[in-house]
N, C-alpha and C positions, 0 to 999 in steps of 0.2 A: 479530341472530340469537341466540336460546336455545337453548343447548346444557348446559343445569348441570344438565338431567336424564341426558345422556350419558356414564357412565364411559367414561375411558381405558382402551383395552383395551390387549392383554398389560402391562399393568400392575394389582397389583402380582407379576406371577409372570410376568417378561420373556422368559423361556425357553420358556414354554408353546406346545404346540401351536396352528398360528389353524388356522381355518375356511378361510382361502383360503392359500394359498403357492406361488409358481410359482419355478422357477430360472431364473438369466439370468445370463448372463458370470462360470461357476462361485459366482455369489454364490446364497443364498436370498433370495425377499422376500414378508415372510408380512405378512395386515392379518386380524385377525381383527375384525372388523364387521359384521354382516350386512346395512347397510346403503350398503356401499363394495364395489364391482367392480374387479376389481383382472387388470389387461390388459396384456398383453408386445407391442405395436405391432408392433415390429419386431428384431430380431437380426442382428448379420451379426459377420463377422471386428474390426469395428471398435469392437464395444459393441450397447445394447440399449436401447430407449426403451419407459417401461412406465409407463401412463394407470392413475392411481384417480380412477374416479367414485361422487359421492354420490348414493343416490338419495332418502335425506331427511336432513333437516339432521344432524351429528354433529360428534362431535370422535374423529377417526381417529388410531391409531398405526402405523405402517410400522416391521416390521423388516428390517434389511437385515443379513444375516449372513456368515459362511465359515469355513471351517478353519484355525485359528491357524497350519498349517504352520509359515514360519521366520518370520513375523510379529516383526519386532523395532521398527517406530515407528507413529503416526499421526498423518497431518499436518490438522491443518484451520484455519481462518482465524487464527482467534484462539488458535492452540498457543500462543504464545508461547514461554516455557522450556519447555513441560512435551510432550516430542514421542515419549515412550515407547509404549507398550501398557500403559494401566491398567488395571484391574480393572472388572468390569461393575457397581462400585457408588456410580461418576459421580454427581453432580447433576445433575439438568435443567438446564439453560441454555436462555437465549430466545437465538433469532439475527434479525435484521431488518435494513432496510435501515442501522441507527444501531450496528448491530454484529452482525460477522462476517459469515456466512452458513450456508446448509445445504449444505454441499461437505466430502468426506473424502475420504482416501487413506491407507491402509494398506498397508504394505511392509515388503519382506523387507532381508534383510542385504546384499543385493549393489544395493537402492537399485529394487526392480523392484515395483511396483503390485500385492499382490493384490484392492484393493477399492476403486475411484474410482469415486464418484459425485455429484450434486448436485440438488437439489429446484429445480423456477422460483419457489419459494416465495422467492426472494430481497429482497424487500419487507415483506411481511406479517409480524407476528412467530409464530414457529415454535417449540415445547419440540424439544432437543437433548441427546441420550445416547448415551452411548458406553463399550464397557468388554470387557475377553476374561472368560471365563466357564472356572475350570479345572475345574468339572464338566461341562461338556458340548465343552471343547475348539476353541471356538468365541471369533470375535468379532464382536461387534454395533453397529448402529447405531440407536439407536433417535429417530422423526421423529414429534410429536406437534403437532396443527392442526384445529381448526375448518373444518369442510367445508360448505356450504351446500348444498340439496338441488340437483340438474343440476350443478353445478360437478366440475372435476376439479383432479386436481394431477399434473404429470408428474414422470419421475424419471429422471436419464439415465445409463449407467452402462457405463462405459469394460471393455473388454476387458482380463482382467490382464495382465502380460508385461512390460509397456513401460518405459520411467524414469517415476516421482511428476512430473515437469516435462513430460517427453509427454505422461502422461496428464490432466495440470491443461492443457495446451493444450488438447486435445481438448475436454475442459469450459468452456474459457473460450468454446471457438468457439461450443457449446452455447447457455452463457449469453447472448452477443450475437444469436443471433438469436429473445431472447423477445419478446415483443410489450411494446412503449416500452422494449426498451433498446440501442438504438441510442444508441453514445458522443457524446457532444459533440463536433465538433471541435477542436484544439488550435492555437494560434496559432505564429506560427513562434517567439516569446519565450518559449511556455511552455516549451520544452525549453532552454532558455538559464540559466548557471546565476545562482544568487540574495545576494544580499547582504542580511540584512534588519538590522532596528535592535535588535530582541527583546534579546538579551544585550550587544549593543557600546555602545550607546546609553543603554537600560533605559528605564522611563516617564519619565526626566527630558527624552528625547526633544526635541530643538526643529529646528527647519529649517533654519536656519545649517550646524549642525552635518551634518545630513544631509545638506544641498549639498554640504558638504566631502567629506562621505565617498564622494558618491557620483559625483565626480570620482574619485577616486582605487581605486572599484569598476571604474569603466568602463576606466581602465586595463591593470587587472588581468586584464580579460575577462568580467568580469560581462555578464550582459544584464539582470536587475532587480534592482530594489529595494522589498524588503515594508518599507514602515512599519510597523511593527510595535505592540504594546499600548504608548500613554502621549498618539499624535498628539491623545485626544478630552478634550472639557471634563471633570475631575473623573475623570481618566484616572490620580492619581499615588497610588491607596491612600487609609488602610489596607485592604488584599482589593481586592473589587473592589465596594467598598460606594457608589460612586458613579459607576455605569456604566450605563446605559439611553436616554441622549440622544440620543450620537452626532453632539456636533455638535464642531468642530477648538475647540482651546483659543485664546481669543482672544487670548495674551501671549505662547505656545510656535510658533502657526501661525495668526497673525493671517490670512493670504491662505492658504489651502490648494489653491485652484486654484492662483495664481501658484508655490507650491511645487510641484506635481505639473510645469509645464508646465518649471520651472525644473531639475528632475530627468532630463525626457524631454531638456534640450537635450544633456545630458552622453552620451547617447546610450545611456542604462537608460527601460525603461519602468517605473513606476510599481505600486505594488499595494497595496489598504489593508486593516490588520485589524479585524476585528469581531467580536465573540462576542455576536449579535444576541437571544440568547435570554436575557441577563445583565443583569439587574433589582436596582439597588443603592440602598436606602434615600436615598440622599443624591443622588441622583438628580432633575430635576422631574419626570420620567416615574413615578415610584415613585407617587402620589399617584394617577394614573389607572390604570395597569395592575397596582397590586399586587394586587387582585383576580381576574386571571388568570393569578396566580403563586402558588400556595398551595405551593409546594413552596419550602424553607429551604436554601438549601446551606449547611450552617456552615463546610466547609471554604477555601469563594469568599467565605463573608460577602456574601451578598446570594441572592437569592430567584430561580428560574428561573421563564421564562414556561410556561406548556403550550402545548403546536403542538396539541393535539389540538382547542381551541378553532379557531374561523374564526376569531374577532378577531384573533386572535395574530399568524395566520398571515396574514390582511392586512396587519397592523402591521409586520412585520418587512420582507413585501417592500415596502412602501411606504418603509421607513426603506432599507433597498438601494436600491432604486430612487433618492429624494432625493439618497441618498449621490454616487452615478456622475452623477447628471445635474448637480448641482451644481460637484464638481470634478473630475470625469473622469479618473479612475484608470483605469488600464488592466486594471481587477482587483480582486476582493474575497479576502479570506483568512476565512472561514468559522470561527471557533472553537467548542468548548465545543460544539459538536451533540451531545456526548455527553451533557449533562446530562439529555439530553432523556428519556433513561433511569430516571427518577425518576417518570416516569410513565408506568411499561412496569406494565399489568397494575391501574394504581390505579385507586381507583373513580372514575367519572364526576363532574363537579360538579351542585348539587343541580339547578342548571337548566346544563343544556348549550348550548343555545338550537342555533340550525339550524347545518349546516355542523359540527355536532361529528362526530369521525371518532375512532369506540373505540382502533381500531388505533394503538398506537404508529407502526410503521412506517408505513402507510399515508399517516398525517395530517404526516410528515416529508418523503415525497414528494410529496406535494400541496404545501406549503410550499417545497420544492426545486426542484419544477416550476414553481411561479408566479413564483417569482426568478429561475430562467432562462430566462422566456418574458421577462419584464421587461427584465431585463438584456441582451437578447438584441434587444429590440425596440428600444432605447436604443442599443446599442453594436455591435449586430452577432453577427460570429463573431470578430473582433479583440479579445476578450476573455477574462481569465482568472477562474475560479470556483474557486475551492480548497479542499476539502476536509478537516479532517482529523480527529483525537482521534475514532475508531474507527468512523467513516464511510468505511469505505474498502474495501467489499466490491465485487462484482462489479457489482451495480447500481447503485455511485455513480457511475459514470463518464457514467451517461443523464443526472447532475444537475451532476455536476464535471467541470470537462478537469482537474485536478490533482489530486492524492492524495498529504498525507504520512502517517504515520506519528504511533504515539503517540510523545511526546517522549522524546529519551534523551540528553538533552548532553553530552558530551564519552567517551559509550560507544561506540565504532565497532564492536562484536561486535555489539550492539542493531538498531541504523541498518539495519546489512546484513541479517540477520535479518528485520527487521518490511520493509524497503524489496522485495525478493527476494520473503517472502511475498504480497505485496499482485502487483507484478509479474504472478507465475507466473498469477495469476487476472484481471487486469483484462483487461476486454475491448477498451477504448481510455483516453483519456488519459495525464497523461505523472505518471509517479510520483516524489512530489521525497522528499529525506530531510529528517530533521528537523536543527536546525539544530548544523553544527557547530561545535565552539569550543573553545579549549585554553590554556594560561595562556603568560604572556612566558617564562619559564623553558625551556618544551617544547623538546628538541630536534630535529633536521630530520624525524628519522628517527617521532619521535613527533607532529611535526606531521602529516606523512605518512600515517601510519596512521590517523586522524580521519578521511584525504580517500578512503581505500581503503575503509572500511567504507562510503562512499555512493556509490563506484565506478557501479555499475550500478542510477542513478538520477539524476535531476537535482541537483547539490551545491544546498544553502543553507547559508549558514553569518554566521555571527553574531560578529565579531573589531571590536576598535577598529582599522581598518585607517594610520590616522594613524598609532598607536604601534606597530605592528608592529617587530618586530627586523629586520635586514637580513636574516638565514640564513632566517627564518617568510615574509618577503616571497618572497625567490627561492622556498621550496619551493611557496607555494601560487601563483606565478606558473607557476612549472615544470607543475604537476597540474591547474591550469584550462586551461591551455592541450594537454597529452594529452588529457583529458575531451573538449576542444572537437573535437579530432583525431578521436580513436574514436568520437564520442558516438551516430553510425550504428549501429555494433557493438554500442555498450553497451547503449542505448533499444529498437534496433529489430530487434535481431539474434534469435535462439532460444537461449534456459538453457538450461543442463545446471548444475546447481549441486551437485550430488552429495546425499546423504542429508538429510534434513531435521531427523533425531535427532542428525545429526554438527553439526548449525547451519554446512552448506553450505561446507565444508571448501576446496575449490577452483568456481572458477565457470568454467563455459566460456560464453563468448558466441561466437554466429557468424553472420554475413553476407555474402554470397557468399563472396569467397575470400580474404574478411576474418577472425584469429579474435582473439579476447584472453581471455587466461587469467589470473584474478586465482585466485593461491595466498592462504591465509590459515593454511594451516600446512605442516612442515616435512616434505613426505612427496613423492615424483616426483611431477614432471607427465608425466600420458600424451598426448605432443603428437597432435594430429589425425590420423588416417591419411585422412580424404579429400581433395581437391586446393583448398589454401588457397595464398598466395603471400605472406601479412604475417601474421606472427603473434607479437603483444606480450602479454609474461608480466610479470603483474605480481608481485614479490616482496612481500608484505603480511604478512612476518613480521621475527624481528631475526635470521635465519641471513646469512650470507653468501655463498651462493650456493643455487645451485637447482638440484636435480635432475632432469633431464629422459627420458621414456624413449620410446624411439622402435621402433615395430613394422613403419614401413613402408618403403618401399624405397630406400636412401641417396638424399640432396639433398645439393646443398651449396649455402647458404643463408648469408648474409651478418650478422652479429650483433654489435650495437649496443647496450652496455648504460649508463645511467644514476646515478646517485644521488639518494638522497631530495632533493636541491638541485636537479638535473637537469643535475648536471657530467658531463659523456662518462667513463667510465672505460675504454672496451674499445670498437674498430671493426676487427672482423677476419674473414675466410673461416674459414667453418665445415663439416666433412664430417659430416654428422647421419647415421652411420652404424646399421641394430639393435643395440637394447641402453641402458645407462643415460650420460648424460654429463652432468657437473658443469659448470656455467655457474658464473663471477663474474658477481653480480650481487647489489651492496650491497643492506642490510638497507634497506625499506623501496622500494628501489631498481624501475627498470626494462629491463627484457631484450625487445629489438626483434626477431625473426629476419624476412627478407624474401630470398625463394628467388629465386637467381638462377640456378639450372639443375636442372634434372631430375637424372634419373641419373647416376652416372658409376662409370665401371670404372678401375679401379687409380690411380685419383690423377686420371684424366683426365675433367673433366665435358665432358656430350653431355646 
């Protein structure tokens, strides 16, 4: 489609009055086009679903705006650090299915939504701006896209009022019922936590050693083990200038089925990595495909394929596909999808030949979808597809059951952060953290703290479990084993994570009358006032105790509290009278409460 005779409207003078603008869930949303219809569906107390149609071909702007009121953050996929109220003099950004997405939320200081919405534009790649305006008082969203004549784009847009985590639910439910994005299945492994090789190992990597370790993962309570970068020929550097083949090195994992099946006996399933799009001179593939790899990474040392070719995208699921039917991993680990970024917006090659697909995102889900039809055809739904480096928006989950995170080693403020973000939006699959790791030195208290920051996500973590220290063993024996306990709670329960500019200060997860409260800083927890009966607070700071404040009607409640080791220090009746009450509950530590009577009058429970 030709659209380069279509300027961008409301730009450059984003404030301008359009042609059309209607209101909906106190927001504006103006499209000045004349050749886009722009239609409010439906309204009610819950939000507002509002249809732009093309009626010949264009490239449309939407803005969507409101009153700065007490407006203090904005949250959207890829905030990362930066979650304030900037100024409306943003860059464009693309979002697609290879990053972020078209989803925002703007909120006030008590944590309350004034502007949640999101485009089905979750696929396609999309221009993305955003910014408060202090001449006109306002803040904007502004959504720029290529429209095809008869086609539309919806937009769906949450009621203000509610918590930024209500109203990202509301959205997620949205986003699952687009057409093809119905989640993957998840295997009962995928939610089990991960042991991989990536840091404990490194590319010197060999099977011996993995046996070893993953004996003593399975102890631990692991359920997998990623092989991680070094199992493949020409797997050991320098960069990654000798990566495209894909086949086990034949001196480090001479049998790599007999390795896989040697792994499963220890009672971990299996999982292999790939960064399928990583084309490295030293390579033999390099001499065939480096022609549909004109893009250089200098910082990978080696050349990316383009997905937007059909060949490519053959090639890769064929090399998937080869991969599982040869030695039957229980699992692919997907890298480096992000490079695929390097050809967002680039020009076409001189011959595209059929099967070229313009669209970044587009031609990534096609490639996504053919690998899980493949892989899927081969192994079933007892299989894992893993996702990550910033493919991890609302519509990976049609293409991934797993979802990590960009990498952040040994930062557990990161982890939780990116892990939490991804969460609040995913429609299904299980969301893992990236991996964690900390030196022999670390004390319990700071081993601890690695494991809290992946809290409320599948753990992976990356340690020479051999040389572990005795106190590092217990503590992460002690926290896989809680994880395993709560993991209901943690995975499948409903956030409340608090502000998103505070980087989710305390989390509440809850599931029936199950709740767990991980603190991450030193401020009261406000325990539940509806009817829960176990309720474990996690201490994820270095205070020594915890403040708790209680609004609702005395319990007395039974209180079991922990150390980062997971030694008992405290098993004693507790009156959870209104008001604030100081818990013992070591640094890093955890605090159990489990209600053993309702109310009671003067000392006496009833």
């Amino acid at each position: 489609m030709d659209t380069s005779q279509h300027q961008p409207t409301l730009d450059p003078a984003p404030w301008a009055d359009a042609d059309h603008s209607v209101p909906a869930c106190g927001a504006r949303i103006s499209v000045d086009c004349p050749a886009v219809t722009l239609t409010v569906q439906r309204e009610d107390s819950a939000g507002a679903d509002l249809v732009l149609t093309a009626d010949a071909a264009t490239t449309v702007t939407v803005r969507l705006d409101v009153p700065l009121g007490e407006a203090v953050g904005y949250w959207h996929p890829e905030a990362g650090w930066e979650r304030t109220v900037t100024a409306d003099l943003t860059p464009w950004r693309t979002v697609s299915l290879v990053r972020s997405a078209p989803v925002g939320c703007l909120h006030d200081a008590a944590g309350h939504a004034l502007l949640a919405f999101a485009a089905d534009r979750t696929i396609a790649e999309t221009q993305v701006r955003f910014g408060a305006s202090a001449q006109h008082g306002r803040f904007g969203v502004w959504l720029r896209f290529p429209l095809a004549a008869d086609r539309s784009c919806r937009l769906r847009l949450v009621a203000p009022g509610g918590t930024v985590a209500s109203a990202l639910r509301r959205l997620r439910v949205w986003l699952a019922g687009l057409p093809s994005a119905r989640p993957l299945p998840v295997p009962s492994f995928g939610r089990t936590p991960v042991y991989s090789t990536r840091h404990s190992l490194g590319r010197a990597v060999n099977a011996t050693e993995v046996e070893q370790e993953a004996v003593l993962a399975a102890e631990l309570g692991f359920g997998r083990l990623l092989l991680d970068d070094g199992w493949q020929r020409r797997g050991r550097g320098p960069g990654y200038a000798g990566y495209g083949d894909w086949r086990p090195s034949p001196t480090r994992f001479p049998d790599l089925a007999a390795h896989v099946r040697a792994v499963r006996r220890t009672g971990l399933r299996q999982v292999l990595w790939i960064a399928p799009l990583l084309l490295g001179r030293g390579s033999a593939a390099h001499r065939t495909w480096a022609p549909f790899a004109p893009h250089r990474a200098r910082h990978l040392g080696c050349r990316i394929l383009d997905p937007r070719l059909a060949e490519v995208r053959l090639h890769v699921v064929e090399t998937c596909r080869a991969l599982v039917t040869a030695y039957q991993p229980d699992g692919l680990r997907l890298d480096f999808l992000n490079e695929a970024l390097a050809y967002s917006g680039a020009r076409p090659p001189a011959r595209p030949g059929a099967g070229y697909i313009a669209d970044l995102g587009q031609a990534m889900a096609r490639m996504l979808a053919d690998i899980r039809g493949a892989l899927r055809a081969a192994r079933g739904d007892d299989f894992l597809l893993e996702l990550g480096e910033g493919c991890t928006g609302p519509a990976a989950t049609a293409y991934g059951n797993a979802l990590r995170p960009l990498a952040s080693p040994g930062d557990p403020v990161a982890d939780r952060i990116r892990t939490l973000d991804i969460a609040l939006l995913a429609p299904g699959g299980a969301v893992h953290s990236d991996l964690l790791t900390w030196d022999r030195e670390a004390s319990p208290e700071a081993v601890a703290r690695q494991f809290h920051g992946a809290l409320h996500a599948v753990p992976q973590l990356s340690v020479r479990l051999a040389e572990l220290p005795a106190a590092q063993r217990e503590v992460l024996a002690f926290w896989l084993a809680t994880w395993r306990r709560l993991s209901g709670v943690l995975l499948g329960g409903h956030y409340e994570p608090g502000r998103p500019d505070e980087l989710y200060p305390q989390v509440l997860a809850a599931l029936g009358n199950r709740r767990v409260v991980t603190s991450y800083t030193d401020r009261p927890v406000r325990l539940p006032t509806d009817a829960w009966r176990s309720l474990s607070i996690v201490n994820a700071t270095t205070a020594s105790r915890v403040l708790v404040e209680v609004s609702a009607p005395p319990r007395l409640v039974r209180l079991r509290s922990h150390d980062a080791r997971g030694e008992r220090c405290q098993d004693a009746s507790l009156p959870l009278t209104p008001g604030l009450h100081e818990l013992d509950v070591p640094p890093s530590g955890l605090c159990t409460l489990t209600l053993t009577s309702g109310l009671f009058v003067l000392g006496a429970a009833r």
